[in-house]
N, C-alpha and C positions, 0 to 999 in steps of 0.2 A: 723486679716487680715490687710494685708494695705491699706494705705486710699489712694480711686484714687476717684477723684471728680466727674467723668461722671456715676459711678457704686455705690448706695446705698449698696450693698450688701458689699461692704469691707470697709466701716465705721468703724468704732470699737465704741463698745459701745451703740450701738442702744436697749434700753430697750423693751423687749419683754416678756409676760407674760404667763402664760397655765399652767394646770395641768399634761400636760400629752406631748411626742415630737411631737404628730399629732398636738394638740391646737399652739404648739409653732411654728411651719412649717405653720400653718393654719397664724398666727398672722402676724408673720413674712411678709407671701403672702401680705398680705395686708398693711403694713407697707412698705414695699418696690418696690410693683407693679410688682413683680414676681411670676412665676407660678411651684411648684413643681409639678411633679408628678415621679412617682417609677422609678427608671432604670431596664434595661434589668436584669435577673437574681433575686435573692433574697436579695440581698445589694443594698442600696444607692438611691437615687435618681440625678433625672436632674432640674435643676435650667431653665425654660427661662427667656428669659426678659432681659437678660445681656450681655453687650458690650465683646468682638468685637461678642461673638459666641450667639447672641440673640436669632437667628433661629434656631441654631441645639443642645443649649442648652449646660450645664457644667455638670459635674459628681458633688454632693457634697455630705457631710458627717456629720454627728455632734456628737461633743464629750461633755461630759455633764462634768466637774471639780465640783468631790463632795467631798467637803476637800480633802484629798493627793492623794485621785482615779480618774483617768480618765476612764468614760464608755461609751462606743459608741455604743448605742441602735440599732444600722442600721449595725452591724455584729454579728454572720456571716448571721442572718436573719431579716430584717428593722422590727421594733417593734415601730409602733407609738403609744403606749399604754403605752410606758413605764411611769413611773411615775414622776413628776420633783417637785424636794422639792426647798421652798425658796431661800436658802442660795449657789444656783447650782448656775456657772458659764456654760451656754450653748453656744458650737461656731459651729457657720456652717459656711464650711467650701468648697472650690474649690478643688476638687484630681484631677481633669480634665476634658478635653473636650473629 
């Protein structure tokens, strides 16, 4: 993501830890003083807490880079169960407002 100073969430690099994408969403919340919860339907969630749309909140996503695979736990059905090993590169991610 790029980096915009007024918004934590598009830092790049922010170390975050969990066993699992719920722990990491959970850590995340708390690292950045933002609040997930589920979006409408069976995919995705909403991010609040982030400029400009603080209030009505962001669509976002996360893709997990496990060596040459990309796996995005939250299609076609949000799985925060999924499992996350060390060596994962995790990115959440703005698809929209």
């Amino acid at each position: 993501m790029e980096h915009d100073e007024r918004v934590n969430l598009r830092r790049r690099g922010i170390p975050v830890s969990g066993a699992t994408v719920g722990e990491i969403l959970d850590e995340a919340s708390r690292l950045l003083k933002i609040k997930f919860e589920p979006h409408e339907g069976p995919m995705w969630f909403r991010a609040y807490g982030i400029l400009p749309h603080d209030d009505v909140g962001w669509i976002i996503d996360i893709r997990i880079r496990r060596g040459d695979a990309d796996i995005l736990p939250l299609r076609p059905k949000r799985d925060t169960t999924f499992p996350i090993q060390d060596s994962d590169d995790i990115l959440i991610y703005i698809i929209a407002d």
